[in-house]
C-alpha positions as CSV (number, residue, x, y, z in Angstrom):
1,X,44.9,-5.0,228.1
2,X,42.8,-5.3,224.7
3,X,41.4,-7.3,222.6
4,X,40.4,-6.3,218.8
5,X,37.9,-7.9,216.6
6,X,37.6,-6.8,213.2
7,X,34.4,-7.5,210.6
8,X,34.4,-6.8,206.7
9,X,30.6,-5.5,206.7
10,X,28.7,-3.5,204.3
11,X,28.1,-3.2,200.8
12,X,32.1,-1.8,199.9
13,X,33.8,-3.9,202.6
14,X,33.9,-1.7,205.9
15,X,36.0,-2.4,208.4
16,X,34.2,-2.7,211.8
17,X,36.3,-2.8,214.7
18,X,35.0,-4.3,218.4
19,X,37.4,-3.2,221.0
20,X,37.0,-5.7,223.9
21,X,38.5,-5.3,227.3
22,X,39.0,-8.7,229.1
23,X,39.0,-7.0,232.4
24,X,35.5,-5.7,232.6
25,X,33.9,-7.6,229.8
26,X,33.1,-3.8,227.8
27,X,33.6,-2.7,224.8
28,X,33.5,-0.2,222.0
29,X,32.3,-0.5,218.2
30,X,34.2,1.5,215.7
31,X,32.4,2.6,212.4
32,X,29.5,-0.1,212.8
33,X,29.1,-0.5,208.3
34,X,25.8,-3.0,209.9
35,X,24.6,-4.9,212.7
36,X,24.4,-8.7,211.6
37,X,22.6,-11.1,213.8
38,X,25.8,-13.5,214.2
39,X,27.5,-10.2,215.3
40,X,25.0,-9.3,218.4
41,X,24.4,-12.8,219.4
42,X,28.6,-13.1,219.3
43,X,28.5,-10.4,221.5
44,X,26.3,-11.5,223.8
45,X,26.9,-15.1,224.1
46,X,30.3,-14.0,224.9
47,X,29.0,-11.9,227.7
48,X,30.7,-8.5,226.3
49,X,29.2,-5.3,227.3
50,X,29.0,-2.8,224.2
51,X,29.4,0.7,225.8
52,X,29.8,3.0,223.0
53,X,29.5,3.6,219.0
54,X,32.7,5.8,217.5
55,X,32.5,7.1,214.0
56,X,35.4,8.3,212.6
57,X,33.1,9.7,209.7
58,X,29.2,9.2,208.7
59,X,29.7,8.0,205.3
60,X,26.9,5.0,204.3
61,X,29.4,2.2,204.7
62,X,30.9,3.6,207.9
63,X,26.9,4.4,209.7
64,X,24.3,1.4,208.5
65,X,24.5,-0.8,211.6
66,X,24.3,1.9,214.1
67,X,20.5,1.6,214.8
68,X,21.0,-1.6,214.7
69,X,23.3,-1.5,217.9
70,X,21.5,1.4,219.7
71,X,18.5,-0.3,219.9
72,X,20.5,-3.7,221.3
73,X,22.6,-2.0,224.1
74,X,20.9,1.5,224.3
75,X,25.1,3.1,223.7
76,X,25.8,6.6,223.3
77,X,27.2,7.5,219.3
78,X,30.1,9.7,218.8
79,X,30.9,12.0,216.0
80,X,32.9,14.4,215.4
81,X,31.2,18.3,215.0
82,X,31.5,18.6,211.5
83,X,29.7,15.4,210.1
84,X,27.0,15.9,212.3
85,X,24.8,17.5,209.2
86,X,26.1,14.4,207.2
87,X,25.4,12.2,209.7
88,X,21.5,13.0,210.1
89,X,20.7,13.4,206.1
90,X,20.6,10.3,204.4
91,X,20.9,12.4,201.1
92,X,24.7,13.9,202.1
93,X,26.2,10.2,203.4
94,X,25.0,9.1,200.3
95,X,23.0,6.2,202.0
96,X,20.0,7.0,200.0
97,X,21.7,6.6,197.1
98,X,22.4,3.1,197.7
99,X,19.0,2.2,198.3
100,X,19.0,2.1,202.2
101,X,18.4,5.5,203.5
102,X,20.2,5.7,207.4
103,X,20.0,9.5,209.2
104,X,20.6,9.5,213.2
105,X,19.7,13.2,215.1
106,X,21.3,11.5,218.7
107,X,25.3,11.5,218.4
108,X,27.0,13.1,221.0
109,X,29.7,15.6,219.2
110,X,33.7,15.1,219.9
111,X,36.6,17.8,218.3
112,X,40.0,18.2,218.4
113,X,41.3,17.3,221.8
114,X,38.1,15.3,223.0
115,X,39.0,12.6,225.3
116,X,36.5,9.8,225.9
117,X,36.9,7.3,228.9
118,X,34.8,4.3,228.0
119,X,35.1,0.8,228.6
120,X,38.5,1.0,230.6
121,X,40.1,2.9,227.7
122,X,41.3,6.8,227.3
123,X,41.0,8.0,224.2
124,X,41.5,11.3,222.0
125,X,39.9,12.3,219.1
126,X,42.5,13.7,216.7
127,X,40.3,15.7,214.0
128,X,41.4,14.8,210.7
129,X,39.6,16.6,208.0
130,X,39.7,16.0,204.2
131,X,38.2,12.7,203.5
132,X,35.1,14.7,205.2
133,X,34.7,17.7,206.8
134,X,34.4,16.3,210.5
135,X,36.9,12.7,209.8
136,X,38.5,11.9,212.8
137,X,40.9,9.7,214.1
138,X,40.6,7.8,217.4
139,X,43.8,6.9,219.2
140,X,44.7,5.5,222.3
141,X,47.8,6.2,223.8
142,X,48.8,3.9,226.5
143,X,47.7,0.8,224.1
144,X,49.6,2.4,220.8
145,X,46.6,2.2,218.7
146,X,44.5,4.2,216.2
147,X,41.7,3.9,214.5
148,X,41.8,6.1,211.4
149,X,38.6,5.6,209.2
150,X,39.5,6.4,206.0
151,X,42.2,9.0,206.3
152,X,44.9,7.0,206.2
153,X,45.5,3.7,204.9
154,X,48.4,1.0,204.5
155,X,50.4,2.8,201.7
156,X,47.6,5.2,201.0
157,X,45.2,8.1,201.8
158,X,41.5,8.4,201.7
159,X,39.4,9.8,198.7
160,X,38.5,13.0,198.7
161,X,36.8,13.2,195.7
162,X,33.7,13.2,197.7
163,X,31.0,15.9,198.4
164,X,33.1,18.0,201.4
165,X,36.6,16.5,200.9
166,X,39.9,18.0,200.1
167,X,42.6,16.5,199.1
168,X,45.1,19.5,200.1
169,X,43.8,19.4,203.8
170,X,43.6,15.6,203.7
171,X,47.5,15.3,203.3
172,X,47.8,18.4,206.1
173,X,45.6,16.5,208.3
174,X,47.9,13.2,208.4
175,X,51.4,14.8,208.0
176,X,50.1,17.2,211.1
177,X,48.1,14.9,213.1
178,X,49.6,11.4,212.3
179,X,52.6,11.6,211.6
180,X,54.1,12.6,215.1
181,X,52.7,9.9,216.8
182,X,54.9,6.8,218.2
183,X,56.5,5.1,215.0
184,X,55.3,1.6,216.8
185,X,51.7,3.0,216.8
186,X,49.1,0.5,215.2
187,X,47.1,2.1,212.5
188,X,43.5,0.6,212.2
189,X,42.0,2.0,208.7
190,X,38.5,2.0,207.8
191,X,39.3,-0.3,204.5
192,X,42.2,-3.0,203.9
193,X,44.8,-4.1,206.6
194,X,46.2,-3.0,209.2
195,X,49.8,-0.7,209.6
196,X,52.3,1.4,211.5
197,X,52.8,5.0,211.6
198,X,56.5,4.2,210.9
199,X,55.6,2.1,208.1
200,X,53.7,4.9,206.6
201,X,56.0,7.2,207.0
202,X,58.6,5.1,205.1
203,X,56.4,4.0,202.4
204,X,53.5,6.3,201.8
205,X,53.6,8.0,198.5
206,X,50.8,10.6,199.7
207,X,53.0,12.0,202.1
């Protein structure tokens, strides 16, 4: 059983996700863009347990609220490999540029294959590069979800126009990672709304 809360945050419109599990009150913040005060007290007045941080990437708009939520629930950070370097220079996730410099040296690394059990939930990492060099995807099998970032959205792929992206290995990573998932499979995106696998796969002009 799940619950999923999404907030627009950041300055480009970020999708944060807050995976809830009504059976032990935990749950898990996907690609945290900030950390507003209505979002904590929410949180807590509620009585949910935040046991974890997931990037799927360490752009700016995907990384500002992390500190934020470390310092509230003292939660591990997950990233995968390859963003690491990104993830800890303000200069390569292009936070600097924006006038709000955000670098973190703690994440714990993931890669292809990982599988995380947090908050009640199994999960595995699909890595997905080509957006950026460590992109991942989280999914979760036995609820039918994923949580893509910003390599796949509804009727669309991300950019990769980027320092470190690649268009070529972008399109590989979803026709080879994504695409042979359950058709039914929910497909959280780091920007717009949500869609399906089988959806995509009908009505994706990138792939």
């Amino acid at each position: 059983m799940f619950q999923i809360k999404r907030y627009v945050l950041g300055p480009v419109q970020t999708n944060c996700y807050i995976i809830r599990n009504p059976e032990n009150k935990e749950c898990i913040i996907v690609d945290p863009a900030a950390c507003p005060d209505d979002v904590t007290a929410e949180l807590d007045a509620g009585g949910w347990i935040p046991k974890a941080v997931l990037l799927t990437h360490a752009h700016f708009d995907h990384i500002g609220g992390i500190e934020g939520f470390v310092k509230a629930y003292q939660i591990p950070v997950y990233v995968e490999t390859e963003d690491q370097r990104m993830l800890m220079d303000a200069t390569i996730n292009m936070s600097a540029g924006m006038g709000h410099p955000v670098s973190y040296d703690k994440a714990v690394s993931v890669n292809e294959g990982t599988r995380l059990s947090i908050a009640g939930y199994e999960i595995k990492v699909l890595h997905t590069p080509g957006h950026t060099p460590g992109g991942c995807c989280y999914y979760f099998e036995r609820e039918g979800i994923l949580f893509s970032g910003d390599t796949l959205f509804c009727q669309s792929v991300g950019r990769s126009d980027f320092p470190g992206g690649d268009g070529m290995q972008l399109v590989w990573s979803i026709q080879e990672k994504l695409m042979g998932l359950p058709e039914d499979t929910v497909v959280y995106p780091g920007h717009m709304d949500e869609t399906t696998i089988g959806f995509e796969k009908s009505h994706n002009p990138f792939i």
